[in-house]
C-alpha positions as CSV (number, residue, x, y, z in Angstrom):
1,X,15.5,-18.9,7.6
2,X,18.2,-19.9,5.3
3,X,16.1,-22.8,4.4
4,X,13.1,-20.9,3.8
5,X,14.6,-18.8,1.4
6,X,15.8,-21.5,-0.9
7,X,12.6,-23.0,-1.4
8,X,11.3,-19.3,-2.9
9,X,11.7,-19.3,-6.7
10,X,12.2,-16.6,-8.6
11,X,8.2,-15.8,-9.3
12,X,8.2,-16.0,-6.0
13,X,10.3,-13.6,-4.8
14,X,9.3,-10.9,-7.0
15,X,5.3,-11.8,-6.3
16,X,6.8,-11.3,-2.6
17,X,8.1,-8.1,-3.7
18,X,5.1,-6.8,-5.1
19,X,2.8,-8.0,-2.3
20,X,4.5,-6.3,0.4
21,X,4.9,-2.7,-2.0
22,X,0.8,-3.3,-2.2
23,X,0.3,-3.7,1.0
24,X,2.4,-0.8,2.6
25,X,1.4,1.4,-0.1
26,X,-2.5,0.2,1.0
27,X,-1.7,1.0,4.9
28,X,-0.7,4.5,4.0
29,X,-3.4,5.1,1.9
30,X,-5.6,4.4,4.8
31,X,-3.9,6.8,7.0
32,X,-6.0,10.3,7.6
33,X,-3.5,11.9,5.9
34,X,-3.8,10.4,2.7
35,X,-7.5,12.1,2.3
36,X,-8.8,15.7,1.6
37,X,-11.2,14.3,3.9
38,X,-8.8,14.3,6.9
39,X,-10.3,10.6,7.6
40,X,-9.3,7.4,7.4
41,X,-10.4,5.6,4.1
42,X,-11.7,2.0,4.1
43,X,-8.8,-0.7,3.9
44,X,-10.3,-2.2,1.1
45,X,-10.2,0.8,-1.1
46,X,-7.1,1.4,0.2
47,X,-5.5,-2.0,-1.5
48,X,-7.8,-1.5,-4.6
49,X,-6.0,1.5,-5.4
50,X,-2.3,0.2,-4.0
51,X,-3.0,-2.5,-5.9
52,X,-4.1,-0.9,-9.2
53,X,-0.7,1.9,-8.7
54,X,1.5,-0.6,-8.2
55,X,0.0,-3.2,-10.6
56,X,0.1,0.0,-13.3
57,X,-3.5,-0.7,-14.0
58,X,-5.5,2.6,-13.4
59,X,-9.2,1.0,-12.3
60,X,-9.8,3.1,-9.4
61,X,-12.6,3.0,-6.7
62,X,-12.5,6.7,-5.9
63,X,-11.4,10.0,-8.0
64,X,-7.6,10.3,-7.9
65,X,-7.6,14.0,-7.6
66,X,-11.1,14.6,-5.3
67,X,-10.6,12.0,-3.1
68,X,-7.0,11.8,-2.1
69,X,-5.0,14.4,-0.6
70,X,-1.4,15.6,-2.1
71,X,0.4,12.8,0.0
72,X,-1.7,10.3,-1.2
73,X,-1.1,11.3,-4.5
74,X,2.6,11.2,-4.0
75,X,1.4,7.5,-2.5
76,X,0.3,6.3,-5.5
77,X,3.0,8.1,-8.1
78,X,5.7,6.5,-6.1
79,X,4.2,3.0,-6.2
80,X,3.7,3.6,-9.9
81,X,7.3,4.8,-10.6
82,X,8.4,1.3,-8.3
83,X,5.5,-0.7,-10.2
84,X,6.3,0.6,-13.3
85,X,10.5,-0.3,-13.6
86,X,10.6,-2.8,-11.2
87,X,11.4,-2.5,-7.8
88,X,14.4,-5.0,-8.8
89,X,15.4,-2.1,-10.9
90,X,15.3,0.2,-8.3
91,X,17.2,-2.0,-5.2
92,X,19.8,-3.0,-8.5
93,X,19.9,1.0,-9.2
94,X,19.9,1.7,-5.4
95,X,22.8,-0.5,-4.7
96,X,24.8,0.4,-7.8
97,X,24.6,4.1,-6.3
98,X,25.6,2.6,-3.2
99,X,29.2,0.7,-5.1
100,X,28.0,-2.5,-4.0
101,X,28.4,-5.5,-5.7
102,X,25.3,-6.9,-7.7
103,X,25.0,-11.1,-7.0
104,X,24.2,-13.5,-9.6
105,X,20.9,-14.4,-7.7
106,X,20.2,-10.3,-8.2
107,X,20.9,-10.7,-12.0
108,X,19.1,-14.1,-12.1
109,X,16.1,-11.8,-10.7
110,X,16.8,-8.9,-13.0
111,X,16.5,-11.0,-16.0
112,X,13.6,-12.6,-14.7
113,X,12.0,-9.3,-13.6
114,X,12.8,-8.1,-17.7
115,X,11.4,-11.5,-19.0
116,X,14.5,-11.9,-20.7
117,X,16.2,-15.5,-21.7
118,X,20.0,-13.4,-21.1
119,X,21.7,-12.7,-17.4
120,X,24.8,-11.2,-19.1
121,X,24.4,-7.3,-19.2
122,X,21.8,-6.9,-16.4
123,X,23.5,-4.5,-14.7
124,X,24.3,-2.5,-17.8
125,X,21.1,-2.6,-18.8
126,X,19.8,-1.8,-15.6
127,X,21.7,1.9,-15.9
128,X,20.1,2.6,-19.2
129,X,16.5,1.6,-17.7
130,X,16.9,4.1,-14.7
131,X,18.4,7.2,-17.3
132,X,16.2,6.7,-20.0
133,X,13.0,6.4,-17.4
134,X,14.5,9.8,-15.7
135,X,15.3,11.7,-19.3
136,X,12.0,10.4,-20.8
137,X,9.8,11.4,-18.1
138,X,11.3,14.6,-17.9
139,X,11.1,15.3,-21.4
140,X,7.5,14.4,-21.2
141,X,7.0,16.9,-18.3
142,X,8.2,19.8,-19.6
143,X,5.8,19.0,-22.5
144,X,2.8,18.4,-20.5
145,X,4.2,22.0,-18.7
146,X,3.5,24.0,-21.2
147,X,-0.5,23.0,-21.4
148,X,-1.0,22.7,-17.9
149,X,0.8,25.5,-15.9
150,X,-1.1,28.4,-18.1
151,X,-3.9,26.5,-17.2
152,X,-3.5,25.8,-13.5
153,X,-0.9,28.2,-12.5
154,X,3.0,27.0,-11.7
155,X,2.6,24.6,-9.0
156,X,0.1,23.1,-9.1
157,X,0.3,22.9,-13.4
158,X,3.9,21.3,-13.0
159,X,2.8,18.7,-10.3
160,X,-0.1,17.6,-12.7
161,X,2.7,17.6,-15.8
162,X,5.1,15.3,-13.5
163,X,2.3,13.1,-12.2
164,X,0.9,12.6,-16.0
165,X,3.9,12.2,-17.6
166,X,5.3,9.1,-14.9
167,X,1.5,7.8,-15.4
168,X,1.7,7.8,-18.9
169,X,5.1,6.4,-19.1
170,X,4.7,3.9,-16.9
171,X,1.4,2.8,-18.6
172,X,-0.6,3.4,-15.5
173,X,-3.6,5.8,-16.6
174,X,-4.2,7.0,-13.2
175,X,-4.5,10.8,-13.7
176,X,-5.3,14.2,-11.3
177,X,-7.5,15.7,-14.0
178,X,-10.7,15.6,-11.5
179,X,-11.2,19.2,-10.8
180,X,-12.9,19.4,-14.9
181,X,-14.9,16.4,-14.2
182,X,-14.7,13.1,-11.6
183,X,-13.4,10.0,-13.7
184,X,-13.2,11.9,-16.8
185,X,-9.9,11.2,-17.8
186,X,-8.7,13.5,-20.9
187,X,-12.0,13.6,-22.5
188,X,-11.8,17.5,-21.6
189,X,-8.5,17.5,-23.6
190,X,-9.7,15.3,-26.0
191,X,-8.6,17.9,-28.7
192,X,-5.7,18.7,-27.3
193,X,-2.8,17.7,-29.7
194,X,0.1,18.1,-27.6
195,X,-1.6,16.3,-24.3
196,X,-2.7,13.3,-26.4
197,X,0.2,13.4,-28.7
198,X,2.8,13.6,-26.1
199,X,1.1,10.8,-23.7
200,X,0.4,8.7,-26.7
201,X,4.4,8.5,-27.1
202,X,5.4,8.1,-23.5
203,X,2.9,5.1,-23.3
204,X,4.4,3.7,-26.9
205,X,7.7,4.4,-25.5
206,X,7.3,2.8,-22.2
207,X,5.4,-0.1,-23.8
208,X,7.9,-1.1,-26.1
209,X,10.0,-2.7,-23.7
210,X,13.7,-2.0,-22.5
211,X,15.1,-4.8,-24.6
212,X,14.1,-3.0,-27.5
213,X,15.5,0.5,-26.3
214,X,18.6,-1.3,-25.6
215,X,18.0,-2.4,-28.9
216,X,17.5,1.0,-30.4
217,X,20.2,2.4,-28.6
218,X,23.1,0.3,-29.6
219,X,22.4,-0.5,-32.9
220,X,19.8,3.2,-34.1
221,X,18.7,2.9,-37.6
222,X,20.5,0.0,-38.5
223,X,17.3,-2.7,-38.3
224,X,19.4,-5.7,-39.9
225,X,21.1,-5.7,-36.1
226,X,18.4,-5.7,-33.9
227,X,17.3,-8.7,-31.8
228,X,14.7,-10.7,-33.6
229,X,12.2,-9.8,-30.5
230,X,13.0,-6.0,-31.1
231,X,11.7,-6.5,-34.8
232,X,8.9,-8.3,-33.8
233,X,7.5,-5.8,-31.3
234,X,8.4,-2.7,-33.4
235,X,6.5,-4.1,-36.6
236,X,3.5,-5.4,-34.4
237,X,3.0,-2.5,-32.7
238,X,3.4,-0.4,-35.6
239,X,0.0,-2.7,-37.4
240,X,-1.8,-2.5,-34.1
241,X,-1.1,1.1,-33.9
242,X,-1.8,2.2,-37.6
243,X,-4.7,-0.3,-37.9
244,X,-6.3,0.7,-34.8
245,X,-6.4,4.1,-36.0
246,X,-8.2,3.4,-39.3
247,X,-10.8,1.0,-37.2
248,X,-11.9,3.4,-34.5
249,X,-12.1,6.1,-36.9
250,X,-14.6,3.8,-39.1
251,X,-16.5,2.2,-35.9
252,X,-16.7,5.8,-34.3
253,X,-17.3,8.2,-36.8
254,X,-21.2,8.3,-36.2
255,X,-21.0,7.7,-32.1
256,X,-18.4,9.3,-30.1
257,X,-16.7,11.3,-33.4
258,X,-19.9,12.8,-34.4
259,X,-19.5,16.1,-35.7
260,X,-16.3,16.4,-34.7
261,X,-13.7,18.2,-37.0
262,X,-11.7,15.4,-39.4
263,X,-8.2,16.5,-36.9
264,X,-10.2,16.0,-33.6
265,X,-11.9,12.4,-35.0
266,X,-8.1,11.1,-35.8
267,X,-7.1,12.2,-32.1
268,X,-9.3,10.5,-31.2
269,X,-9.1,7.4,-33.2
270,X,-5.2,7.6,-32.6
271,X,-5.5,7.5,-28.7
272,X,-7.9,5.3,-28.4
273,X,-5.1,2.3,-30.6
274,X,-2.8,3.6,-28.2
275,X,-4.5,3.8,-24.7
276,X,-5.9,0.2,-24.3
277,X,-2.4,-1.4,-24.8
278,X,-2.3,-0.9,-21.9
279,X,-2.0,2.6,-20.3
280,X,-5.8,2.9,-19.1
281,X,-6.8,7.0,-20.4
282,X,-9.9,8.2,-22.4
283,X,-10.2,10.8,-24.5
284,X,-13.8,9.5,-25.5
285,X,-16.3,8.1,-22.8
286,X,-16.0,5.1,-22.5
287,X,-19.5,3.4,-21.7
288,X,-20.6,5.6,-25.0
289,X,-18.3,3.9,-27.7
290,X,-20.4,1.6,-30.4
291,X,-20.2,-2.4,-29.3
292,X,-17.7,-3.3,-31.8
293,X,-15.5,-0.6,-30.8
294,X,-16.3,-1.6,-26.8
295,X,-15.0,-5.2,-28.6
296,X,-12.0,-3.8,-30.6
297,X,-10.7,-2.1,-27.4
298,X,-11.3,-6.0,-25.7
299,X,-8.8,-7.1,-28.0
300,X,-6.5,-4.5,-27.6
301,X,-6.5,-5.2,-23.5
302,X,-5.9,-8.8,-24.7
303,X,-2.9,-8.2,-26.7
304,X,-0.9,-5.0,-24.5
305,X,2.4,-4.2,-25.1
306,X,5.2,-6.1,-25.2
307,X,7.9,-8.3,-23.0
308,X,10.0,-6.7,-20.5
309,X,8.0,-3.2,-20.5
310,X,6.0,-1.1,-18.0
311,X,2.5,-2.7,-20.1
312,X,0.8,-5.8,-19.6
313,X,-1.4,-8.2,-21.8
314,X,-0.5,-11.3,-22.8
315,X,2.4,-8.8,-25.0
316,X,2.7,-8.3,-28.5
317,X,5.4,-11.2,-29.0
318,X,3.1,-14.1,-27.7
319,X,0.5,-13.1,-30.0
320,X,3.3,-12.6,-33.3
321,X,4.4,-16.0,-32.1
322,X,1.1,-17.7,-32.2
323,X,0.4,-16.2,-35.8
324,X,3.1,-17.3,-37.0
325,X,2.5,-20.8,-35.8
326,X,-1.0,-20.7,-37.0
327,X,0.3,-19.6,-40.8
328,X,3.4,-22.0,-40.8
329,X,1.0,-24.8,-39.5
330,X,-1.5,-24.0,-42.5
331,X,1.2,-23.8,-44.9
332,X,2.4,-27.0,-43.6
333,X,5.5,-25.4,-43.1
334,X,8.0,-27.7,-40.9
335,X,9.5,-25.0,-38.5
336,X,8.1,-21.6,-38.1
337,X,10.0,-18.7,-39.2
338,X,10.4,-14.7,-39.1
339,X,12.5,-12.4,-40.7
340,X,14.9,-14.9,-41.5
341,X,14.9,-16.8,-38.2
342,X,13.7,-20.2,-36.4
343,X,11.5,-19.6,-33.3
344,X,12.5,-22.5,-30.9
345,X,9.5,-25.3,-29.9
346,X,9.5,-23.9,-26.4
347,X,8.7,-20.3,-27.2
348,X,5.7,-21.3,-29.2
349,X,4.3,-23.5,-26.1
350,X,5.0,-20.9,-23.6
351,X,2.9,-18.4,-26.0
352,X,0.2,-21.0,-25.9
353,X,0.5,-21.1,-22.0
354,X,0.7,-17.3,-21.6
355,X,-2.8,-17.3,-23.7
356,X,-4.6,-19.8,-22.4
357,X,-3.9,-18.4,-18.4
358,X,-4.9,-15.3,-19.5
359,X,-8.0,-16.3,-20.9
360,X,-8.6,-18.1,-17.9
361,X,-8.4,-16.0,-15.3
362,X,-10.1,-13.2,-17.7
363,X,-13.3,-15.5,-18.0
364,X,-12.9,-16.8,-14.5
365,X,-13.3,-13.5,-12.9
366,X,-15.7,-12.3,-15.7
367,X,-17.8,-15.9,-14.0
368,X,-17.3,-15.0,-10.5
369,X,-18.5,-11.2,-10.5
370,X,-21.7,-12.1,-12.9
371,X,-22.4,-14.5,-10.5
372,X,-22.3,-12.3,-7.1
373,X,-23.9,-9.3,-8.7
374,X,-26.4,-10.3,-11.6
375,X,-27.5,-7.0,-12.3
376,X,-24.5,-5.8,-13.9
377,X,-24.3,-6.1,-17.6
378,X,-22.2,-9.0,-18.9
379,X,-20.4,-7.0,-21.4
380,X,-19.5,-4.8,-19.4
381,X,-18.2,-7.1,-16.6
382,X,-16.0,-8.7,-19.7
383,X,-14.5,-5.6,-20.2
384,X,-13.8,-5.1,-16.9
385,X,-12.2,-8.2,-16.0
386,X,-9.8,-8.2,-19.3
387,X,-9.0,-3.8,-18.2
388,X,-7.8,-5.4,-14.8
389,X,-6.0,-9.0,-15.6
390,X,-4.5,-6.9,-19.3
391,X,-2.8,-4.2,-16.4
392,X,-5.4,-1.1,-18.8
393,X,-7.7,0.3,-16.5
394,X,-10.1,1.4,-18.7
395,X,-13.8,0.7,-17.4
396,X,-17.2,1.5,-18.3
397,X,-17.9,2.7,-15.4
398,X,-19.1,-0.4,-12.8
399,X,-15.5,-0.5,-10.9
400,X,-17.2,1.6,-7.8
401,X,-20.6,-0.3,-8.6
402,X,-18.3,-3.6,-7.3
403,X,-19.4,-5.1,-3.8
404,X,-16.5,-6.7,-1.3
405,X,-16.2,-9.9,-3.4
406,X,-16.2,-8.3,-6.9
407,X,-13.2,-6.2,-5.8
408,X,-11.6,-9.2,-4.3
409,X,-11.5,-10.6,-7.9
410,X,-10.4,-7.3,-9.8
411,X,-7.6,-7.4,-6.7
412,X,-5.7,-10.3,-7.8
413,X,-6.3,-10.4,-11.3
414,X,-4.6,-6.9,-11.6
415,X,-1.7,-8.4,-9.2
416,X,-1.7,-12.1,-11.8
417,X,-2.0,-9.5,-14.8
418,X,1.0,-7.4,-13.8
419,X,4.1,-10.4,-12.7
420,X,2.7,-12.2,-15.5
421,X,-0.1,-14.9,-15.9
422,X,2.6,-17.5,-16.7
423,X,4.7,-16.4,-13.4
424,X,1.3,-16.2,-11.7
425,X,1.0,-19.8,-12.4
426,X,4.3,-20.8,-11.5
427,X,3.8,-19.5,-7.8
428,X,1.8,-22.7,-7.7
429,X,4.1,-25.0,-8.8
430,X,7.7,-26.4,-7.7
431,X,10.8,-26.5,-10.0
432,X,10.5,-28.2,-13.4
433,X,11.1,-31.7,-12.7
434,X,12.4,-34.4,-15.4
435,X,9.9,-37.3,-15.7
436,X,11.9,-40.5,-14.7
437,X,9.5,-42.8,-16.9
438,X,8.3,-41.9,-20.6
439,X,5.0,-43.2,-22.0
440,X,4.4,-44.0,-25.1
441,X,2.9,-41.6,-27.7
442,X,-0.8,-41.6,-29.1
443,X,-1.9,-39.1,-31.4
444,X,-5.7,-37.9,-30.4
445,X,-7.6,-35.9,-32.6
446,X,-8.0,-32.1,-32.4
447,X,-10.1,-29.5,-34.4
């Protein structure tokens, strides 16, 4: 057993860890009790949606509120809360409670789980994870509350406020909204400022990552001391976000925005920057936005959020980092450089890799379903392969139009999508090993 373990690497371990949270969280989604039903519910659907919780994604093959019963809502909010933070957070936060002692192979996994390069401060940072998740979502709550409970009644408006507000955090875009409208999402509260508002900054929040709030904490307004990865992700997600805006507001002004007031059109416009990066709401419907927008929100799933946070994507950073190759590279600059700093020649090749993976699988599943089920429409299949590998769970509406095999494919690239594509590769693959002999070098010619 001993020598078993060994041979695990780390993106092993925690792909381990995740399979076995899918899978008990699919066998008690099957149970009877997890349906208003009273029945069991096919296995398959069962690991679709244990998978899509867990992975934070949101693509679902049934209606969240209609079709599950309160304990399998709590199912699915739990393995979001575990998906979301880690469940290496939560066995590190679990045994700090407990005043045991956290091993080096537990911060070697920590740091690996927060796609950090640092194993010093794990544990501290692991405490600020678990209270600013627990203040933030509470915050968020009580927000939501105030909408929901007049609207509901007590109980049942404070469970949806809860359930929204660890979705939204947690970038998940599974909601309990069903009961005004199967799969509709928020496009009832579409004008809603504080709902959209205040779920637009628990997904910003949780997308960010917790190297930044660590970041943000220590060092507050004082930018000059921040990490040069905090910077990064702040200003990129800051262009994506503003940009965004302006772009959906111009792409959607005579589709889905159509006659709406000028306030309701920038909610819009503003949630729908935010959403696809890579929480997985809709204030608008989705299979009714213009084709450039259908391609804008592509690119958003593409991109996601950034390193180390509940979001996936191939993360703001990698993309920052391949811009700024591709300008240093055109300015035949000799070393590329940001905000003062050198990015090492490693960091721009794992970017590359990350990219490329991504791309792959996307396009790979994208070939796969298009080939079992022709009839769907291609773009359409696009988008939903880049909503599952990108963690989003947006969809235009095919993902209970999927046969067995189609949902086989969605199944792992929302798994790949959420440890990471380059981690998802490296299951494959043994440790880095040094190569004994060195060829000689031959330029070849690209472009």
């Amino acid at each position: 057993m001993k020598a078993f373990s060994l041979k695990l690497t780390y993106p092993k371990i925690i792909s381990l860890g995740f399979c076995l949270l899918i899978l008990l969280g699919a066998f008690l989604l099957s149970l009877p009790i997890s349906s208003r039903s009273g029945q069991f519910t096919p296995f398959l659907t069962s690991l679709f949606t244990a998978t899509s919780a867990t992975c934070v994604t949101g693509l679902v093959m049934v209606d969240t509120y209609t079709h599950w019963s309160v304990f399998g809502q709590t199912v699915i909010i739990v393995l979001i809360q575990i998906g979301g933070i880690g469940f290496m957070t939560l066995m590190t936060a679990i045994s700090l409670v407990l005043n045991r002692q956290i091993t080096l192979k537990e911060r070697t996994l920590l740091k690996d789980s927060f796609n950090t390069s640092d194993i010093s401060g794990m544990v501290r940072l692991t405490k600020h994870i678990v209270a600013g998740t627990v203040i933030i979502e509470l915050l968020g709550s009580i927000l939501l509350a105030t909408r929901f409970i007049p609207l509901l009644g007590l109980s049942q408006g404070l469970y949806t406020a809860v359930f929204m507000s660890i979705s939204a955090f947690c970038n998940a875009g599974f909601d309990i909204l069903g009961g005004f409208g199967q799969y509709s999402s928020l496009v009832s509260f579409s004008d809603d400022a504080l709902i959209i508002l205040t779920l637009s900054m628990l997904i910003l929040i949780g997308g960010i990552g917790f190297i930044v709030w660590d970041d943000i904490v220590k060092n507050k307004w004082h930018l000059k001391r921040y990490r040069l990865h905090s910077k990064i992700v702040l200003f990129f997600t800051t262009i994506l976000t503003i940009g965004g805006t302006v772009l959906f507001f111009i792409f959607e002004r005579d589709a889905t925005n159509y006659g709406l007031p000028l306030h309701h059109q920038l909610l819009n416009s503003f949630f729908s920057s935010v959403t696809p990066r890579t929480a997985g709401f809709n204030s608008v419907d989705v299979a009714a936005l213009t084709g450039v927008s259908k391609m804008l929100t592509i690119l958003y799933m593409f991109i996601g959020g950034s390193p180390g946070s509940t979001a996936g994507g191939v993360k703001t950073v990698t993309i920052a980092v391949m811009l700024i190759c591709l300008i240093s590279n055109l300015r035949n600059k000799s070393g590329y450089n940001v905000f003062r700093r050198r990015l090492p020649l490693n960091v721009v090749i794992n970017a590359l890799c990350v990219i490329v993976i991504h791309l792959t699988l996307s396009l790979s599943g994208t070939l796969l379903i298009c080939a079992v089920q022709p009839e769907l429409a291609v773009g359409d299949v696009v988008f939903e392969c880049f909503s599952a590998m990108g963690t989003v769970g947006m969809s235009t509406g095919i993902t209970r139009d999927l046969t067995v095999l189609p949902q086989i494919v969605l199944i792992l690239l929302m798994f790949s999508g959420r440890i990471g594509s380059l981690s998802f590769a490296m299951i494959f693959t043994e440790k880095k090993q040094k190569d004994v002999l060195l060829f000689p070098e031959e330029k070849v010619n690209v472009g």
